[in-house]
C-alpha positions, 0 to 999 in steps of 0.5 A: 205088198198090197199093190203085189197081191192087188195085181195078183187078184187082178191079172189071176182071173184074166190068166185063167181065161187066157190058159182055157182051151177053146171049145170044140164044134165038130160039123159033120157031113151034110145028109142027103135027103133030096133025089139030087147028087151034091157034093156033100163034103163041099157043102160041109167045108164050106159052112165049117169055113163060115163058122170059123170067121165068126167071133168064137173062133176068131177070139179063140174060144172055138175049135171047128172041125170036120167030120166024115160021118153024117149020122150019130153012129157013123160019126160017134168015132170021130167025135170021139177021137176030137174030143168034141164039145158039140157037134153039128148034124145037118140034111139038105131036104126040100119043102112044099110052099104052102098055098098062095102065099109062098111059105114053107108048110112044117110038112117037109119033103125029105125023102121020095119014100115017106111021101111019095115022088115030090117030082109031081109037084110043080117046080114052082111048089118046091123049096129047098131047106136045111134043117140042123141040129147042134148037141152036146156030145158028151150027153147027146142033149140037143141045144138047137133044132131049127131049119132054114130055107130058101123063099127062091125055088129049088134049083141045085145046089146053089140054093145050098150053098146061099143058105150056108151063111144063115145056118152058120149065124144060127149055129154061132149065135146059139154057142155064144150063149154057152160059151160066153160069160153073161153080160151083167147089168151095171 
């Protein structure tokens, strides 16, 4: 009877997690915010590609899917509808290097009519970046703002397309932290 309630105890807690739905990451579309046309359903097939090769979803604690919208409102239905746990916003932009030494300034260059036409800038002075943001969906709270941009200069969409994969790690690395259990130490 011990060794059957031992078993029990010990195979209970593995069950339960075993039966645990996977959580939900909803990637919506990119947002443009440069003067240059890209394929932006591309782009955000291709980072939902990358995300679901990470170790969340390859042990099955992640569900990523695609959305249509690029925006909290455009995108609240299809939240909605995917019962998402957290969904991931992101916008292509372009920033200004800083001076001599080559790094971005915190002063994006997301959009003509904010700053002015960034087309006077020599080529050289232009990044491209994207900056995202994951929130839980169903309090709206964010649980990562961050950017990541390229030390190349802009030249299309390319320059996207290389900063996909340190987005996705950023992306993974913040949700294991909510998705796995705390490591404890011995």
């Amino acid at each position: 009877m011990r060794a059957k309630l031992f078993l029990a105890l010990l195979f209970f807690p593995a069950l339960a997690l075993a039966q645990q739905s996977p959580s939900r990451l909803c990637v919506a579309s990119f947002r443009n915010e440069t003067t240059t046309q890209f394929d932006l359903p591309k782009l955000r097939d291709m980072l939902v590609s990358q995300i679901k090769l990470g170790n969340l979803a390859r042990n099955k604690r992640l569900e990523v899917l695609p959305l249509n919208g690029d925006t909290d409102e455009k995108a609240a239905p299809e939240v909605r509808d995917n019962h998402c746990d957290f969904v991931a916003y992101s916008r292509l932009t372009v920033f200004r290097l800083a001076g001599r030494a080559g790094t971005p300034t915190p002063d994006s260059l997301p959009s003509a009519t904010r700053i002015g036409p960034y087309e006077k800038l020599k080529p050289e002075q232009i990044v491209p970046g994207i900056q995202f943001t994951v929130i839980r969906a169903q309090s709206g709270i964010p649980i990562l703002i961050d950017r990541r941009f390229s030390t190349r200069p802009f030249s299309g969409e390319s320059d996207f397309v290389a900063l996909l994969q340190p987005v996705s790690d950023r992306i993974q690395s913040e949700l294991e932290k909510r998705l796995l259990p705390a490591k404890t130490a011995n």
